[in-house]
N, C-alpha and C positions, 0 to 999 in steps of 0.2 A: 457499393457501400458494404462493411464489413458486419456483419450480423451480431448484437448484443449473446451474447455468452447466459446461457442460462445453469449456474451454479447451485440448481438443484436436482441437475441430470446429472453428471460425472464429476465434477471441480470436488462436491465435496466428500465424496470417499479419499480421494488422494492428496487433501490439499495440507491438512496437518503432518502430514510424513513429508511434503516434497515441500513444505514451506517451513520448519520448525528451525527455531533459531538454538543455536548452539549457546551455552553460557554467555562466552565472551560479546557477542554479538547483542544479546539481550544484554548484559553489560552497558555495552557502546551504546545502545538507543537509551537507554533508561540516563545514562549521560547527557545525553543531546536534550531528551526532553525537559529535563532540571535545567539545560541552562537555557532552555528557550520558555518557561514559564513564567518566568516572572515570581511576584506576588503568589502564595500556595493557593491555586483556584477554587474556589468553593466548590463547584462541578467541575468533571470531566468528561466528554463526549468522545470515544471513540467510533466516529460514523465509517460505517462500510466493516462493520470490526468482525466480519468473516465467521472462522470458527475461532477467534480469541488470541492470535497472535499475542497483541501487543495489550490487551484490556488490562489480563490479569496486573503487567508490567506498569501499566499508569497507575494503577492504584498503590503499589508499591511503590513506586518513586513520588508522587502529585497526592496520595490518600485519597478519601473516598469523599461521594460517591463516583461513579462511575458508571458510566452507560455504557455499554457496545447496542448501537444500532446497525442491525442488517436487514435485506430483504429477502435475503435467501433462507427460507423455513429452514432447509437442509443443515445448512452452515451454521446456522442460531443452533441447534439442537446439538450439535459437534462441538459448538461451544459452553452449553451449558452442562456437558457431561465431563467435557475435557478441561474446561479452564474457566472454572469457579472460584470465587476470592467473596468474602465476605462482602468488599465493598464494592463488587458488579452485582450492573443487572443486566439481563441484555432484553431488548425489548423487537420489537416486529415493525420497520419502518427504513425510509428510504432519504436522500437526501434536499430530495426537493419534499418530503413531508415528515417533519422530526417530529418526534410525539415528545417533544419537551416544549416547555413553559418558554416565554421571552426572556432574555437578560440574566439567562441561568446560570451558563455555559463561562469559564473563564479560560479554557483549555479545549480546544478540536482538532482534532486527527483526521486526517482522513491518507491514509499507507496506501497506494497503490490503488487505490479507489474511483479519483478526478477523473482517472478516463473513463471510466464504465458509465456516469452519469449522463441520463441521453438529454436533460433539458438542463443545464448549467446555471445558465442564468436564476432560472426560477431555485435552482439548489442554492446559489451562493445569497438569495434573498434569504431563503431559510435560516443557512448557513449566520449571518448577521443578524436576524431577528432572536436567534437564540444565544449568541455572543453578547455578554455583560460590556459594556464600556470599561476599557482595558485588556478584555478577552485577546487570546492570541490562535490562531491556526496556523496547524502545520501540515502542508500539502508534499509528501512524500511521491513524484512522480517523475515519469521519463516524459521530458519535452523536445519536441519534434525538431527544434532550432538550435536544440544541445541536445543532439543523439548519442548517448555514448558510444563507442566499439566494442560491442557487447561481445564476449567470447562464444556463446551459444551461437548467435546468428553467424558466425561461422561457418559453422556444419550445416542450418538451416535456415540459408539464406531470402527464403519469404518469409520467416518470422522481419525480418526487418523492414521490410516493405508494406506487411497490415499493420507492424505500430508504427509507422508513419504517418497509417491513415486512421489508426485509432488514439494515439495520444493527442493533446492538444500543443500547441506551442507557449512559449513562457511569455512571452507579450500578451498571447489572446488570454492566458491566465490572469496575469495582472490586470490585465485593463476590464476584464470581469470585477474581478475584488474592488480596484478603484473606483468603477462605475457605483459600486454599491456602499461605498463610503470605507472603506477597510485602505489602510496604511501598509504599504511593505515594507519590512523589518528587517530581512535579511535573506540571504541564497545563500545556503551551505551546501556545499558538496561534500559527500561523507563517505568517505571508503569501509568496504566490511569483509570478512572473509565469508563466502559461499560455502566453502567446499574445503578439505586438507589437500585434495589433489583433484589430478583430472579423474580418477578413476569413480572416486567419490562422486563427483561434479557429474558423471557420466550416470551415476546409479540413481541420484536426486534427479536430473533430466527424465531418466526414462520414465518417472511415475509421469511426463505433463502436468504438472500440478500451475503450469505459467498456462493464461489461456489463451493467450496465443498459439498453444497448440492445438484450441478448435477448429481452427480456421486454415491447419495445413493440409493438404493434400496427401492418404496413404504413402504416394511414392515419396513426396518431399520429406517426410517422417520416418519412412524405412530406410532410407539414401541417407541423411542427418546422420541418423544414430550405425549406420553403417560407415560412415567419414570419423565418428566419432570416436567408434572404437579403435578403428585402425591409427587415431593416434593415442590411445588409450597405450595401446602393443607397444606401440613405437617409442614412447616414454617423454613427446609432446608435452611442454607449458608443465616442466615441472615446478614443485611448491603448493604455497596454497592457490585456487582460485578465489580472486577479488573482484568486489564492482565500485565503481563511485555511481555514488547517489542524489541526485537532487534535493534538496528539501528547501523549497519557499515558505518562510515565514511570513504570516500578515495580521494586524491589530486594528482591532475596534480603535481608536481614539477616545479618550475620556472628556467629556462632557459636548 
């Protein structure tokens, strides 16, 4: 079994430089969330919300307020020095225990998050108990029964084989959510650019800011970025680097 990531030992020195979204990119999501909101939600909840990727951007597109929920001390702290906005707060908390109120919530995020949750079930109670009737969630994640061809696992071909074991699949997702009275809305798959090129692509790699590079092995990590450079030279997957992305939408029901 692959060991939970503890993101207040390394993830959060590297994870604002090897995760930062470029304009266009914030762009494209701040897009996607406008058209999956609905109705402008009273609240926003960005759970799992790191060191503030995506917070400050809800409140800009959605208005306030706005939560970012994390449990990483680390990450919270990198967030409120680096991506502060008027209408966040970011608060000390995890997803099976929200320190928000019932029926608050009109809008949930959770980016790359759903996998690290180690009890689900008790999270997507949560998850509902703080969703207003109408609320809508958006699960930004890699499912195991739609693996993309990630271009990293490539080079480090056991990054693909722990998130096998660490993602969940899009059935055992949904049929969480449905269990718990929540509607699915939609599966978008959203393409974005990573990187201008491979060299770029190679320089954001080496910080490991993905954590699935916890869980490689020295040689598999030195062999990777040694495969990587060499097509770096070679002038390899020119353009930009891209990925499509998952994003499962799901709704409270009204009344």
């Amino acid at each position: 079994m692959v060991e939970r990531v503890d993101y207040d030992e390394r993830q959060h020195t590297v994870y604002s430089a090897g995760r930062a979204l470029s304009p266009d990119t914030a762009r494209l999501w701040s897009r996607v969330f406008a058209g999956w909101a609905g109705p402008r939600p009273s609240t926003t909840l960005d759970l799992g919300s790191g060191t503030g990727r995506f917070t400050p951007i809800l409140a800009e597109t959605l208005g306030g307020p706005v939560y970012g929920v994390e449990p990483s001390e680390r990450m919270r702290r990198q967030a409120e020095q680096a991506a502060g906005h008027p209408d966040v707060r970011y608060l000390a908390g995890s997803a099976d225990a929200i320190p928000l109120p019932d029926e608050v919530c009109g809008f949930v995020l959770m980016f790359l998050v759903y996998h690290h949750i180690p009890d689900r079930p008790r999270a997507v109670a949560e998850i509902r108990r703080v969703l207003r009737p109408g609320g809508r969630v958006l699960i930004r994640s890699t499912f195991t029964d739609r693996m993309p061809d990630l271009l990293w696992h490539r080079y480090f071909p056991g990054a693909r084989r722990i998130e096998q074991e660490v993602f969940p699949t899009l059935t055992d997702t949904i049929r969480l959510f449905e269990d718990a009275g929540l509607t699915v809305l939609g599966l978008d798959r959203i393409r974005e650019t990573t990187a201008p090129d491979l060299a770029a692509y190679a320089e954001r790699l080496r910080l490991r800011a993905i954590s699935t590079f916890e869980h490689l092995t020295e040689e598999e990590t030195r062999d990777g970025f040694a495969a990587l450079d060499r097509s770096v030279a070679a002038g390899d997957h020119p353009g930009p680097i891209t990925i499509d992305s998952d994003l499962l939408v799901v709704g409270r029901p009204r009344g």
